[in-house]
ZAMARGU-4260 file (C-alpha; in steps of 0.2 Angstrom, whole numbers, plus 5000, padded with zeros to 4 digits):
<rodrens>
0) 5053/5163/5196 | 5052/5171/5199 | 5049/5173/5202 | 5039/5177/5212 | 5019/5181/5214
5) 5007/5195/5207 | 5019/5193/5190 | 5013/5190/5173 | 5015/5177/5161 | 5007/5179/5143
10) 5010/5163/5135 | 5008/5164/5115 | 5008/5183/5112 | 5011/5189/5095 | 5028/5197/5090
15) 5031/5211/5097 | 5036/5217/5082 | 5020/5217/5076 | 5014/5227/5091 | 5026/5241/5089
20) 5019/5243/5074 | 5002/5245/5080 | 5005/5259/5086 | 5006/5277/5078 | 5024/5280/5074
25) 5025/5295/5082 | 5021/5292/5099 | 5038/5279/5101 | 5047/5294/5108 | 5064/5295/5116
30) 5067/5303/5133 | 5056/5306/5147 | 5055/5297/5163 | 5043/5286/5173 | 5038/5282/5192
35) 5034/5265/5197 | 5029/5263/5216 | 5032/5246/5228 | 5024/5244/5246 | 5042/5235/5251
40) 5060/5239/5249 | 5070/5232/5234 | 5081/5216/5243 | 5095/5215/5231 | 5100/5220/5212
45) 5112/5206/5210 | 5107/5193/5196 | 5113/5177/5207 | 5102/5182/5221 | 5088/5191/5217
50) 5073/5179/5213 | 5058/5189/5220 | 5044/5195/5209 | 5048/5215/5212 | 5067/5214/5209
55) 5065/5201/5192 | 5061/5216/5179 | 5073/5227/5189 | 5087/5216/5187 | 5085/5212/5170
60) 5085/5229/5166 | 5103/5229/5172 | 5112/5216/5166 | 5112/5202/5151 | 5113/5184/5148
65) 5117/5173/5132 | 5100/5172/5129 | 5083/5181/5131 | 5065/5183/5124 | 5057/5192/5111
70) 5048/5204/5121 | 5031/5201/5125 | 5034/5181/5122 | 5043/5164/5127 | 5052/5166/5107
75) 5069/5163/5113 | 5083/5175/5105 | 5101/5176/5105 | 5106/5191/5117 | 5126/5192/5125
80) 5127/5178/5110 | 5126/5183/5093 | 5123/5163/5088 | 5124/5149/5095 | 5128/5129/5087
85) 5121/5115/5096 | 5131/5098/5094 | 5121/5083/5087 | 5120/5073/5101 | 5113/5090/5111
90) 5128/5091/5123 | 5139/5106/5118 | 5134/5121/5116 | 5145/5135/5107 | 5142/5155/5111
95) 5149/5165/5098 | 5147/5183/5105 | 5142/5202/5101 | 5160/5212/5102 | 5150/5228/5106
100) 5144/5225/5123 | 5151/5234/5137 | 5148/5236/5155 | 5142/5250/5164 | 5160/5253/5169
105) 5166/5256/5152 | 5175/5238/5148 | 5169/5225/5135 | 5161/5208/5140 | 5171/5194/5134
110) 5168/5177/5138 | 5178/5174/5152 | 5165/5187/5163 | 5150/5172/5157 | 5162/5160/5162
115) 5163/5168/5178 | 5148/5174/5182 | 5140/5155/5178 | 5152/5148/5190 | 5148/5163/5202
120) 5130/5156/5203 | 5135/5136/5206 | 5148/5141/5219 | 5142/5136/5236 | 5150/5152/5244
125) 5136/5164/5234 | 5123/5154/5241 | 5112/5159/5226 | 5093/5151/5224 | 5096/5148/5206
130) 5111/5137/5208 | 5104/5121/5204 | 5098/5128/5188 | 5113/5124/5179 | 5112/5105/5185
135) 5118/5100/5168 | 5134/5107/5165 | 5149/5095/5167 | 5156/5098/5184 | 5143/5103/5193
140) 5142/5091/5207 | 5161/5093/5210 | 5157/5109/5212 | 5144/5110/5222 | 5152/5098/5234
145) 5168/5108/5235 | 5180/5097/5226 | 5182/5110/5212 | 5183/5129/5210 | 5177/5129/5192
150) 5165/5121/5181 | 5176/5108/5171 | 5162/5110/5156 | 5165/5127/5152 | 5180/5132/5141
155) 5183/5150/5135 | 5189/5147/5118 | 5193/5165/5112 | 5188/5182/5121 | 5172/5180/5110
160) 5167/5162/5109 | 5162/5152/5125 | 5160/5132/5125 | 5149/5125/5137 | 5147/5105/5137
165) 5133/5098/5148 | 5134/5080/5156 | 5119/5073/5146 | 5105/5082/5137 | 5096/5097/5143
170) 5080/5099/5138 | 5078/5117/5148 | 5096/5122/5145 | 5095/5136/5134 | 5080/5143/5144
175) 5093/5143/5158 | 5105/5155/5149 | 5091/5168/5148 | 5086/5169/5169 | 5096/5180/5178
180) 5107/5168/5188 | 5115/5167/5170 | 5118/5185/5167 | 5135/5193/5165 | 5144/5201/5180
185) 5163/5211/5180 | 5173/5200/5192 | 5181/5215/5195 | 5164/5224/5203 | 5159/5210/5212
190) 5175/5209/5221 | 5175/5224/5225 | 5158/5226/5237 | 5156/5207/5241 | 5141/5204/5249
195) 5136/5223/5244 | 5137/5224/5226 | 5119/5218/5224 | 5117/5237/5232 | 5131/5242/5217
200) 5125/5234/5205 | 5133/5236/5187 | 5127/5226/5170 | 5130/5227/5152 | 5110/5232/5151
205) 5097/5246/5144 | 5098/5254/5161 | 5112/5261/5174 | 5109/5263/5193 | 5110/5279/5198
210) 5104/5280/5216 | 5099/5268/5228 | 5090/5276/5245 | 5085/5263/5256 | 5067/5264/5262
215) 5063/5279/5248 | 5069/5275/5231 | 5081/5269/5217 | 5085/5276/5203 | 5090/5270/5185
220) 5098/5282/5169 | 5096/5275/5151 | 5114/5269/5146 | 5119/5279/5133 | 5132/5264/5126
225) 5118/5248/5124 | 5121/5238/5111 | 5103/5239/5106 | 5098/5252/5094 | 5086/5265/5099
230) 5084/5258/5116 | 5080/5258/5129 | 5066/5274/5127 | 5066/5280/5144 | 5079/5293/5151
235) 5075/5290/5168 | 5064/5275/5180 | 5060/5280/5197 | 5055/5266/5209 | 5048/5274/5226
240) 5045/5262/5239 | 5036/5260/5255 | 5022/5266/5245 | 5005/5258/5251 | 4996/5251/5235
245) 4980/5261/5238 | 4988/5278/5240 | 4999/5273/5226 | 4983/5272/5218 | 4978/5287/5220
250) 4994/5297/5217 | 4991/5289/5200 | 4975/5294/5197 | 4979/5311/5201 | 4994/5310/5188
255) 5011/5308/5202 | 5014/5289/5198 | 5015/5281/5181 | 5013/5260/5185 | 5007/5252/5200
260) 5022/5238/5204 | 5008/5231/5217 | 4995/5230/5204 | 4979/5238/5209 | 4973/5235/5229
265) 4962/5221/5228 | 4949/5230/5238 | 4948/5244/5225 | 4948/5230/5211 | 4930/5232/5207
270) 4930/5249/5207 | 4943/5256/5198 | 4938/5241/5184 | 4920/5249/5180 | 4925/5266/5182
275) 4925/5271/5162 | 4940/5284/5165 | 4949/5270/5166 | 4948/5262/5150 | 4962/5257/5141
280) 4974/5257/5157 | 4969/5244/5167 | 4980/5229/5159 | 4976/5210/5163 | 4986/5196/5159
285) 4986/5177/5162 | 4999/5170/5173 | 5009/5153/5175 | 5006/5154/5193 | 5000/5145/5209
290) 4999/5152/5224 | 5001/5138/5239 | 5006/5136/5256 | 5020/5129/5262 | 5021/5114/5273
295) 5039/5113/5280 | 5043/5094/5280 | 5059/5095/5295 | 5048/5104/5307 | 5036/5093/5319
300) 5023/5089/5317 | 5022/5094/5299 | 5036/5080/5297 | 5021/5069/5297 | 5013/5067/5279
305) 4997/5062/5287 | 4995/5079/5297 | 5001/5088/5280 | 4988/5079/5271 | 4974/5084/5284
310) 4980/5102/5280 | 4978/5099/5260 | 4959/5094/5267 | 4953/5107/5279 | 4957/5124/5266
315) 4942/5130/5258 | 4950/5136/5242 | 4935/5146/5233 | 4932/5154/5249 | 4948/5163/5245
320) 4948/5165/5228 | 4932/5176/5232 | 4945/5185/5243 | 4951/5193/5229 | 4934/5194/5218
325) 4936/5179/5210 | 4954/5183/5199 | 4959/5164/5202 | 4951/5148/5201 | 4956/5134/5212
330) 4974/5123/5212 | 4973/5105/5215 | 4992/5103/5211 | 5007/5112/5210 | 5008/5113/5189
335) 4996/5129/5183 | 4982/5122/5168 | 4991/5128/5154 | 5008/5123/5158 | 5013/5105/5149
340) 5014/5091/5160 | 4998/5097/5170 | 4985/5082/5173 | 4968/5088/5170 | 4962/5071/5177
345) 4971/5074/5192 | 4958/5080/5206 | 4968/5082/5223 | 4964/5082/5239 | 4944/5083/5243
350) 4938/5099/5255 | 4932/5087/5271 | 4936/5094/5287 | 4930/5077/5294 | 4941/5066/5286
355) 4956/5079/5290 | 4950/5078/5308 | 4953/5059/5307 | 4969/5061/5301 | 4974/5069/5313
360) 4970/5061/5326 | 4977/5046/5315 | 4995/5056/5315 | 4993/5058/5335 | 4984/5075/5336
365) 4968/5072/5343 | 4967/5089/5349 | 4978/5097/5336 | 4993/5106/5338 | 5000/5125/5338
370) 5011/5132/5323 | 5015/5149/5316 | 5010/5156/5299 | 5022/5167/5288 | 5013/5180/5277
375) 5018/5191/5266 | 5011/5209/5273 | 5003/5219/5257 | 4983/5215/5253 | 4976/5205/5253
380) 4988/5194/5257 | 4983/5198/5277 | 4966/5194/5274 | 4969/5176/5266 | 4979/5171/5278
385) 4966/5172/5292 | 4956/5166/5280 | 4967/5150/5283 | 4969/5153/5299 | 4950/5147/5302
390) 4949/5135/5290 | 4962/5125/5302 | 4956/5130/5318 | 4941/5121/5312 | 4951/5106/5315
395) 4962/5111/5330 | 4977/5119/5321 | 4977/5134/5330 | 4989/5145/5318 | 5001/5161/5325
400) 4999/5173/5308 | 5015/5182/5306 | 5012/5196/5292 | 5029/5204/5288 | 5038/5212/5273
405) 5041/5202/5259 | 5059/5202/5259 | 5059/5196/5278 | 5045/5180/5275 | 5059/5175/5258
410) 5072/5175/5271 | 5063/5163/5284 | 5058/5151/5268 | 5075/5150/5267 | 5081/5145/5284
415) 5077/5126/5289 | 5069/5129/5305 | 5060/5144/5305 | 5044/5143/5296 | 5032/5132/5297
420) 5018/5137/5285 | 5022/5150/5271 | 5006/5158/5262 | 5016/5164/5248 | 5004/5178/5240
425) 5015/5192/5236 | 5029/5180/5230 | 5019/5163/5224 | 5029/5154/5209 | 5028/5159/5192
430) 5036/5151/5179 | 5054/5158/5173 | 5051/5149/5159 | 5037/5138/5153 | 5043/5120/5156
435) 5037/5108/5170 | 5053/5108/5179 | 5057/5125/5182 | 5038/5120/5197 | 5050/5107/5204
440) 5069/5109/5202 | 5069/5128/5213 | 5055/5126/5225 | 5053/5107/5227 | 5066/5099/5224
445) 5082/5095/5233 | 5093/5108/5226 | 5081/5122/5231 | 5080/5114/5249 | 5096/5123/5255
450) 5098/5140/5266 | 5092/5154/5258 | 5082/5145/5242 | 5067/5144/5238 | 5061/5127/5241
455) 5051/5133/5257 | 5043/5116/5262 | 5062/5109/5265 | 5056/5094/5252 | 5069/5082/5247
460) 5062/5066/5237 | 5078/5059/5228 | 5068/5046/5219 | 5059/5063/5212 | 5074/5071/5211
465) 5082/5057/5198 | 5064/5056/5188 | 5066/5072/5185 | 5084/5072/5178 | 5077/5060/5167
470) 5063/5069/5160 | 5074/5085/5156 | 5086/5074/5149 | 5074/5071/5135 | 5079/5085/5124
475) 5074/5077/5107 | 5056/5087/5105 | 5050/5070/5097 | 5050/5063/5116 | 5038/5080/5122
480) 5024/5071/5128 | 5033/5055/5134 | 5043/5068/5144 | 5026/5080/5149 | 5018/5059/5154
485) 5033/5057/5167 | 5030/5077/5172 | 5012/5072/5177 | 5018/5059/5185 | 5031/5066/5197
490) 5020/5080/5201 | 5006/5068/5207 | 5016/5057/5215 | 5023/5071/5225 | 5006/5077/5231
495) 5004/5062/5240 | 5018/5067/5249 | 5008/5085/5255 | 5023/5096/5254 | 5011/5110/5248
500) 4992/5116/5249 | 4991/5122/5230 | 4977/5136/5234 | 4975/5146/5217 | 4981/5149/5199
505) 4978/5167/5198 | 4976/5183/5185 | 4986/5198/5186 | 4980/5217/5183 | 4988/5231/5183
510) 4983/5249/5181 | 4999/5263/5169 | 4995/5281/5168 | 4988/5285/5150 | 5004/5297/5148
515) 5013/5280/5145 | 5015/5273/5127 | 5019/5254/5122 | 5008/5237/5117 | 5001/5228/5134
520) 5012/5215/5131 | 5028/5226/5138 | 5016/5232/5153 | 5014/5211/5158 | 5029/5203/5151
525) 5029/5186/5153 | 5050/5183/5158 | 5053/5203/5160 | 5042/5202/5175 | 5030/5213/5178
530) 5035/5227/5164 | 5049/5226/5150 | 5058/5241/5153 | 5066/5245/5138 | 5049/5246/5128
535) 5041/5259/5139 | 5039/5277/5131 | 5034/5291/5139 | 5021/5302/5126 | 5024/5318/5132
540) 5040/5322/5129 | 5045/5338/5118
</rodrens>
């Protein structure tokens, strides 16, 4: 995800159920409102685009999919679809679906709006990051390439049942139905704003939009009509933005702002952490994530592996995880340590400035060379970026930082000849769901190497590309590890070819007002990402 950078993922939480019922009865209140504050401006509400870490739990409180998550965990659940049958040979999938579902516009989903909104996401014309999620589904390649308007493997069988036959066995699929590039849309609303209705957004979820000001706020409304009983709590979310993360800080300490979006300023961190007031509101979470730079492959001289390789050499990586006091330890490949497929014996790429001096000098650079990179603009992310900046002057590399918002480094990712180097602190990868592929498929392989996806390093290795296919092909869980063994090995062979500088796998905190009610696990929710919504209560309503 995505997803993507300072979010949470909490692998192996309990149920949630059994949290809720930790905590006194009385405080699960209905009504009440919340603020949650962001340095940057929302980019867009609309499912097939958004894929930032800032707009993931804010789009998801919008809309729906087929599936979704138990909150707090990776327990995958019915949603849109009240149950679901899998053939024997793992290759059709039948949706049965809830008949009391309607979108914000008063009509009831049926299953023509998932066939639709599916295709939505595949069709060229959307240009949507999450397109080559849904690699599986029969027809995909003819309509990717043009030759077909509609996905041939998905058949509306009735207004509630909804057929969808994959071209071979996906192993990820039904993780797929639960991101948001698989959540239901009204054709009827997209074509009415085009291109806008990600600032019109309307769903079938716990929340409405009532109010979007650019530059100073949007605004949800609980939905009086969701199909889930007693949610979601909240009358009311407020999301003010342009707000700097340290005076958001302090608006929260003096009782204005409920939950930090940002996450507490990293040069606070130590801080707030040993002040005792703060007890029981600072909130910490362990993440699938790495945080990387970006080496794009189609610009020169980065085209040349041996230069990329040098760059993998010169970056001192614990230098910068003391950057943000230590709340990371140091990557050495794409996959996190506690995602399957990870290699443990795997070491990477050595810290010797000399031997990335020879390099190159090998690669024709001698002397080095200029280049520019991108950073996202919030701390520390400033500060680690000319942290790298030395690190490869040390060798000649004399890097141009360009810190900008968030939403305007995203958008030169996904242009092929624009960025060269991409730290992507503030929107680093984190897992939509917690399976190898989803660290290759998006951001390293050839389908996420297309304008405006995410696959920043403009990577394409076909050969990868069909090891991949094959390792998500394996659906049967007998074949887990054989499957996690090719994993390990398409991520290491891919580190030969440099596309990245994995820097850090990192923790996230966050900081809620005490007026708040709910178990942490909603506050860092590992797919609802970085709060769940629905579950938030406020305790002082009357």
């Amino acid at each position: 995800m995505r997803k993507n950078s300072l979010m949470v993922v909490v692998v192996g939480l309990a149920m949630f159920a059994t949290l809720v019922t930790n905590a006194p009865a009385e405080q699960i209140k209905q009504g009440g409102s919340m603020i949650v504050t962001y340095k940057d401006d929302i980019s867009t509400l609309d499912p097939a685009i958004g894929y930032d870490w800032q707009n993931w739990s804010m789009i998801k409180a919008l809309f729906n999919g087929l599936m979704d998550y138990e909150a707090g965990t990776y327990n995958l659940e019915p949603d849109l679809a009240e149950r679901f049958e899998i053939s024997p040979d793992g290759k059709i999938y039948t949706f049965y679906l809830r008949r009391d579902v309607k979108f914000h516009n008063g009509r009831q989903l049926n299953a023509e709006d998932l066939k639709y909104s599916i295709e939505r996401a595949v069709n060229p014309k959307t240009q949507s990051p999450g397109q080559g999620f849904f690699w599986s589904i029969q027809g995909f390649d003819e309509m990717v390439s043009g030759q077909a308007t509609e996905l041939s493997g998905i058949t509306v069988v009735d207004p509630s049942t909804l057929r969808i036959e994959l071209s071979r066995p996906d192993a990820t699929f039904l993780h797929v139905m639960a991101i948001n590039f698989a959540f239901a849309v009204p054709r009827e609303e997209v074509e009415k704003w085009g291109q806008d209705f990600g600032k019109h957004p309307v769903g079938t979820g716990a929340f409405s939009m009532k109010e979007w000001k650019l530059g100073q706020r949007v605004v949800y409304d609980r939905n009086p009509h969701y199909y889930k009983p007693g949610l979601p709590r909240l009358d009311q979310i407020v999301f003010e933005v342009g707000q700097e993360p340290s005076v958001a800080l302090l608006r929260l300490q003096r009782g204005e702002v409920d939950i930090l979006g940002d996450g507490i300023p990293p040069a606070r961190f130590l801080q707030v952490k040993n002040d005792p007031k703060n007890a029981g509101l600072i909130i910490e979470g362990g993440q699938l994530h790495t945080g990387y730079v970006s080496l794009n492959v189609r610009m020169k001289p980065l085209d040349n592996v041996k230069v990329r390789q040098a760059v993998n050499m010169v970056i001192n990586k614990p230098r910068i995880c003391k950057i943000i006091n230590n709340r990371a330890v140091p990557a050495n490949q794409p996959l996190p340590p506690a995602m399957p497929g990870y290699d443990k014996n795997y070491r990477g790429y050595p810290f010797d400035p000399g031997k990335a001096k020879a390099l190159l000098a090998e690669a024709g650079f001698p002397e080095g060379f200029s280049t520019e990179l991108y950073a996202n603009n919030t701390d520390p992310n400033p500060r680690i970026a000319q942290a790298i900046q030395r690190d490869l002057a040390e060798i000649g590399i004399q890097a141009e930082i360009k810190t900008l918002a968030q939403s305007t480094v995203i958008a030169a990712g996904g242009e092929e000849d624009q960025a060269p180097m991409i730290w992507s602190g503030g929107m680093a990868w984190i897992a939509d769901f917690p399976d190898p592929s989803n660290f290759y498929g998006p951001i390293l392989g050839c389908g996420g190497a297309v304008k405006g996806g995410w696959n920043w390093a403009w990577y394409c290795n076909k050969e990868l590309d069909a090891k991949a296919a094959q390792a998500d092909s394996m659906s049967d869980p007998a074949r887990a590890e054989e499957r996690n063994d090719l994993w390990r090995s398409i991520f290491i062979e891919l580190m030969e070819d440099a596309p990245w500088v994995p820097i850090f796998n990192e923790q996230r905190f966050t900081m809620r007002a005490a007026r708040l009610g709910g178990p942490d696990a909603i506050f860092v929710d590992p797919v609802h990402i970085p709060v769940h919504y629905e579950y938030v209560y406020a305790k002082d309503v009357q």
